[in-house]
C-alpha positions as CSV (number, residue, x, y, z in Angstrom):
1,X,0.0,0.0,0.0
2,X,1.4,3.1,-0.7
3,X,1.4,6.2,1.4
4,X,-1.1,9.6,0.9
5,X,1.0,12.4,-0.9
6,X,-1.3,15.7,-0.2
7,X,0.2,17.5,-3.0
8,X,-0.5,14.4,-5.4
9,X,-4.1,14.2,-4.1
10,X,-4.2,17.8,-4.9
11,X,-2.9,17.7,-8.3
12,X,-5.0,14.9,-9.5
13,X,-7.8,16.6,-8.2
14,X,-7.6,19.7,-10.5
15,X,-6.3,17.3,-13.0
16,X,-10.0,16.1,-13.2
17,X,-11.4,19.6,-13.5
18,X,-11.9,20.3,-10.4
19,X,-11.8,24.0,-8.8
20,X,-9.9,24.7,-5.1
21,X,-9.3,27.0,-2.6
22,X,-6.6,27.4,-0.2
23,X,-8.8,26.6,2.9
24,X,-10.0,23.5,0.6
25,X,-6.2,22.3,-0.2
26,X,-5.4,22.2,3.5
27,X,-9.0,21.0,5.1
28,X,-9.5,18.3,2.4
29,X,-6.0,17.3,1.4
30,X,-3.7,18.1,3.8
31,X,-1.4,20.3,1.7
32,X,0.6,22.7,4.2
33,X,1.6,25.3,1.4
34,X,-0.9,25.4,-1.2
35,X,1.0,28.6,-2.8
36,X,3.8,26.3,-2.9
37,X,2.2,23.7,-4.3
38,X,0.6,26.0,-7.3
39,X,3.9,27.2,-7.7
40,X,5.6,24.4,-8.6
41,X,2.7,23.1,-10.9
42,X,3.5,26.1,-12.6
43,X,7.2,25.5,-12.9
44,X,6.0,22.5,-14.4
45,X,4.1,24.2,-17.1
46,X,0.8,23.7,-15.6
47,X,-1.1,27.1,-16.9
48,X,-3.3,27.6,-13.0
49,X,-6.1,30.0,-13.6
50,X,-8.1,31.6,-10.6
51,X,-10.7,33.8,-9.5
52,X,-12.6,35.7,-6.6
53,X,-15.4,34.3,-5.1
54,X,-17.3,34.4,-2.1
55,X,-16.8,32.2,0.8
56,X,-20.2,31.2,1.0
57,X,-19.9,29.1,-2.6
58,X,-16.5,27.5,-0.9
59,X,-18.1,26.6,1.9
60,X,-20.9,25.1,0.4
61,X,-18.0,22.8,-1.7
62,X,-16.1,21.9,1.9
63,X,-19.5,20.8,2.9
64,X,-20.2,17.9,0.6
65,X,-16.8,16.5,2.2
66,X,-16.7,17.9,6.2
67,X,-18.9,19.4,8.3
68,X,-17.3,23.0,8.4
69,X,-19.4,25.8,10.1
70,X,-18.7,29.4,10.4
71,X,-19.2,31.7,13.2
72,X,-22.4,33.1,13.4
73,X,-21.2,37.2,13.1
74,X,-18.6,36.1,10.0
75,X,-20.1,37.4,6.9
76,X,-18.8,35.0,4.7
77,X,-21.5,35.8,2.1
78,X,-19.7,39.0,1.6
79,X,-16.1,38.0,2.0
80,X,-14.1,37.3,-1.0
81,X,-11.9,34.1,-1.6
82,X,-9.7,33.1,-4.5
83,X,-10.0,30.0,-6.4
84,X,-7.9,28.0,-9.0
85,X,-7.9,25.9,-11.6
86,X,-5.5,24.2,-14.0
87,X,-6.6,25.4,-17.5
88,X,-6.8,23.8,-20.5
């Protein structure tokens, strides 16, 4: 059996299409450095595509995997996150 490589589980992730957030990369797959991680895709001529959206539609996507609440007085509909994507 071999052992869980975050940053693999990452990749193949987005390599099926998949959209991520930092707070996704480290809740769901354990990656400690998601910047680090996008960088090095890069390097590896990997084109990664993002965009800002609200917290609310990340959370939503964390939910389908975790339970993952947010305090009450956190207006997360309103607060801007980045996602990314490996383009095509």
């Amino acid at each position: 059996m071999s052992e869980y490589q975050p940053a693999l589980a990452l990749r193949e992730h987005m390599l099926e299409g998949h959209r991520v957030s930092l707070l996704e990369a480290i809740l769901l797959f354990g990656v400690q450095g998601p910047n680090a991680e996008f960088g090095r895709m890069k390097k590896e001529g990997f084109i990664i595509k993002n965009q800002r959206v609200p917290m609310a539609k990340i959370i939503i996507r964390i939910n389908k995997f975790v339970s993952c609440s947010v305090p009450d007085a956190l207006p997360y509909r309103e607060i801007q996150m980045t996602e990314y994507w490996i383009s095509r």
